[in-house]
C-alpha positions as CSV (number, residue, x, y, z in Angstrom):
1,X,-8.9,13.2,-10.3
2,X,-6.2,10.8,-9.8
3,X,-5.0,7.8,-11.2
4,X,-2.9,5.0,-9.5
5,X,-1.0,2.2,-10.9
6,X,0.7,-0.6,-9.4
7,X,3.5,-2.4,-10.0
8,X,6.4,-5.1,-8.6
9,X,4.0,-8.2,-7.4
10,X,4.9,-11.6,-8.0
11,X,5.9,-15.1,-7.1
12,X,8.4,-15.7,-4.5
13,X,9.1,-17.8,-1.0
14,X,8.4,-17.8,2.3
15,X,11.1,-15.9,3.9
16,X,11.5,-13.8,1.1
17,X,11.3,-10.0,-0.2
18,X,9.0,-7.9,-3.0
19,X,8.9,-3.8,-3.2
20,X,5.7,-2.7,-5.0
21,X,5.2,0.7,-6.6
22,X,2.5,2.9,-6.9
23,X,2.6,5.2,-9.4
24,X,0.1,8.5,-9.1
25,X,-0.6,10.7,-12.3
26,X,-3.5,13.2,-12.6
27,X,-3.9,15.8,-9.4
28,X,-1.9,14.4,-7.1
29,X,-1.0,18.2,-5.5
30,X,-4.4,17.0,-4.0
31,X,-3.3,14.0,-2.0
32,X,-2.9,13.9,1.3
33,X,-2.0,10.4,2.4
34,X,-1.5,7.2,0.5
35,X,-1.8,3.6,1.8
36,X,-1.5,0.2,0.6
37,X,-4.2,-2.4,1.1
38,X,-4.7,-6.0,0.5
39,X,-7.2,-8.6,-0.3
40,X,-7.1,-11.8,-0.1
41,X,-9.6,-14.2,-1.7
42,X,-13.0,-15.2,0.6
43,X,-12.0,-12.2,3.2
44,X,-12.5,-8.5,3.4
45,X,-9.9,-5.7,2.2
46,X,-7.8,-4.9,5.0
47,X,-4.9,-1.5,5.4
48,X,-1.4,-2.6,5.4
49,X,0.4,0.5,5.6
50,X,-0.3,4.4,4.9
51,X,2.0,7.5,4.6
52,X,0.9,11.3,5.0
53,X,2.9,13.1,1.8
54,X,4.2,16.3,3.3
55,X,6.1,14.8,6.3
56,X,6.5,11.3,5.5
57,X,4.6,10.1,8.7
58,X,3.9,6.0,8.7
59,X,1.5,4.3,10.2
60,X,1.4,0.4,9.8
61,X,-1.3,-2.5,10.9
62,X,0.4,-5.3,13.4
63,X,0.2,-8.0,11.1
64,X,3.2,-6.3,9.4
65,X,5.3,-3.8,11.4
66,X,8.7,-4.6,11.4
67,X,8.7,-6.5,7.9
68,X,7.1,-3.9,6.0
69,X,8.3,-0.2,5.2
70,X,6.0,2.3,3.3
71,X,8.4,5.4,1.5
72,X,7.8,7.5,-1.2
73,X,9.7,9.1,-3.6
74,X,7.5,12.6,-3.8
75,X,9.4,13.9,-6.9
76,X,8.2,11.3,-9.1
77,X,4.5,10.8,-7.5
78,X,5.8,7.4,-6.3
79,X,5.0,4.9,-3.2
80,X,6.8,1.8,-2.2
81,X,6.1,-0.9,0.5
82,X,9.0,-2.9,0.8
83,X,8.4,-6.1,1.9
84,X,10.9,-8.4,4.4
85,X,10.3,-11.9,6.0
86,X,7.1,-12.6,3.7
87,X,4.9,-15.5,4.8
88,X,1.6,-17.2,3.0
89,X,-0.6,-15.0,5.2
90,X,0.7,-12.5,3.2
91,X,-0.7,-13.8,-0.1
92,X,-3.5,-11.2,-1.4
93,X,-3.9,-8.8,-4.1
94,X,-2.1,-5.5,-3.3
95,X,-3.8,-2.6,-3.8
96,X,-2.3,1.2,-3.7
97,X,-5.1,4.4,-2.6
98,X,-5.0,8.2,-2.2
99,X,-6.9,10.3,-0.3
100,X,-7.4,14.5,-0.5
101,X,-8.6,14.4,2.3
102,X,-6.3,14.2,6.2
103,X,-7.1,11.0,8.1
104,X,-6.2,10.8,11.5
105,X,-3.9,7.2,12.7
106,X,-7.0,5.3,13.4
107,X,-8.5,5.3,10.5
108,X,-6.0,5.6,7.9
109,X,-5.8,1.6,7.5
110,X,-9.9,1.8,6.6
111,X,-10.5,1.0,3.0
112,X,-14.0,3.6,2.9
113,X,-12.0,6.6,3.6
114,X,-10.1,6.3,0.1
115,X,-11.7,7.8,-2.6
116,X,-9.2,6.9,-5.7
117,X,-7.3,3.1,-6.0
118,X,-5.9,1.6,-8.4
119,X,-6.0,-1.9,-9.9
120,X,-4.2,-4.2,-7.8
121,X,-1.1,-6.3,-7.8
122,X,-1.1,-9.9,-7.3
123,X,1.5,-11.1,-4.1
124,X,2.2,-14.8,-4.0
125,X,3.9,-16.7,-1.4
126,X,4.5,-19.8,-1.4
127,X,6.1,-22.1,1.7
């Protein structure tokens, strides 16, 4: 099993910047790739960024490459997503997930192929 928890959401301007963390505890020998998700209210969960643990490998959706960078700090079971350049399309509830299991590029970003998540962070931007 693995647990995640999120932290670093918040309030802040168009134009500006946020870094959430993700915080894994339980097996996390076990995980293979982590990704950040988001929801906004009224739509569906959509992949923001994702990261594959032993090399560091990204892989990010359009609506954010180039203002977003997913890292991780692997000795302390730690993701970030660093945030640039935010805008109110980017308003949602952020959510970190793990899988065990290898996902290829394509479908890394697909919310079904995560088996552990934790409980979200709230991102607000206002313009």
């Amino acid at each position: 099993q693995v647990q995640l928890v999120e932290s670093g959401g918040g309030s802040v301007q168009a134009g500006g910047s946020l870094i959430l963390s993700c915080e894994a505890s339980g097996d996390t020998s076990s995980i293979v790739v982590m990704a950040w998700f988001r929801q906004a209210p009224g739509k569906e969960r959509e992949g923001v960024a994702s990261i594959y643990i032993s090399n560091n490998e990204p892989n990010y959706a359009a609506s954010v490459t180039g203002r977003f960078t997913i890292s991780q700090n692997s000795s302390k079971n730690t993701v970030f997503l660093q945030m640039l350049r935010l805008n109110a399309e980017d308003s949602a509830m952020y959510y970190c997930a793990a899988s065990t299991q290898y996902l290829y590029h394509r479908i890394a970003l697909t919310p079904a192929r995560y088996h552990y998540w934790g409980q979200g962070t709230q991102v607000t931007v206002s313009s």
